[in-house]
C-alpha positions as CSV (number, residue, x, y, z in Angstrom):
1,X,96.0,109.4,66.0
2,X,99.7,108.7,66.6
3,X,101.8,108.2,70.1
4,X,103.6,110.0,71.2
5,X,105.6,107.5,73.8
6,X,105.9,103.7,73.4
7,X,106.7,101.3,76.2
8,X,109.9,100.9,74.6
9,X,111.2,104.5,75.0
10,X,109.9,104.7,78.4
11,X,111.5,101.5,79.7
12,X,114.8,101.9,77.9
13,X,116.2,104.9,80.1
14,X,114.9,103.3,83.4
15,X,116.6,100.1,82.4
16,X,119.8,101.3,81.4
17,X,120.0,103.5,84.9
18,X,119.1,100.8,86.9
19,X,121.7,98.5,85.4
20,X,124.6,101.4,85.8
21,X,123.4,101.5,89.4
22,X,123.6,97.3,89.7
23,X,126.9,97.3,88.0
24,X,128.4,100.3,90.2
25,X,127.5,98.6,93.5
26,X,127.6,94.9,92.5
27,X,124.5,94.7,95.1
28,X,121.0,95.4,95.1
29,X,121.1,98.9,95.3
30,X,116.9,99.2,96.8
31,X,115.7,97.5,100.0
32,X,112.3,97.4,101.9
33,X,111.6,99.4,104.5
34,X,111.3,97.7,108.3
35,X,107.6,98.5,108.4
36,X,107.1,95.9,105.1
37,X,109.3,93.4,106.4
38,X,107.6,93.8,109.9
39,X,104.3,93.6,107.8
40,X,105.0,90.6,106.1
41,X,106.9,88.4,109.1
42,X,103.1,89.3,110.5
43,X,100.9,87.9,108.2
44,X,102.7,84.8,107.6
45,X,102.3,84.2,111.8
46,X,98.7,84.8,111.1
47,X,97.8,83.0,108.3
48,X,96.6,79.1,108.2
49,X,96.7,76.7,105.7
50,X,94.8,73.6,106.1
51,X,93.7,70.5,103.9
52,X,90.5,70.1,103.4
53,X,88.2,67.0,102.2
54,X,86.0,69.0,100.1
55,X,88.2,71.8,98.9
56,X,92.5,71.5,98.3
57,X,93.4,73.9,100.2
58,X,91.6,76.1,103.3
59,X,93.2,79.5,103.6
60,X,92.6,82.0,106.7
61,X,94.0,84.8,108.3
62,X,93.7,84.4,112.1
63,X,93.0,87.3,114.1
């Protein structure tokens, strides 16, 4: 059976229009929305690291 597609031809058009849009701006043309950086700032209050004697590292989201 042969392809029809590679990743190759699929990538190469996104590629090249996402560079033209770097170059034209000199930025980073795509941002997250305030909900995901609200989202995020969120679970990094809630989460806890701790050390632990039988275990590296204890991980839990408080709640």
């Amino acid at each position: 059976m042969n392809k029809t597609s590679t990743t190759k031809k699929i990538t190469k058009p996104i590629n090249t229009e996402m560079n033209a849009l770097l170059d034209n701006k000199n930025e980073f043309p795509f941002e997250p929305g305030k909900n995901v950086i609200n989202n995020i700032l969120n679970y990094s209050k809630a989460l806890s690291i701790r050390r632990s004697k039988s275990m590296k590292h204890f991980e839990m989201v408080l709640n």
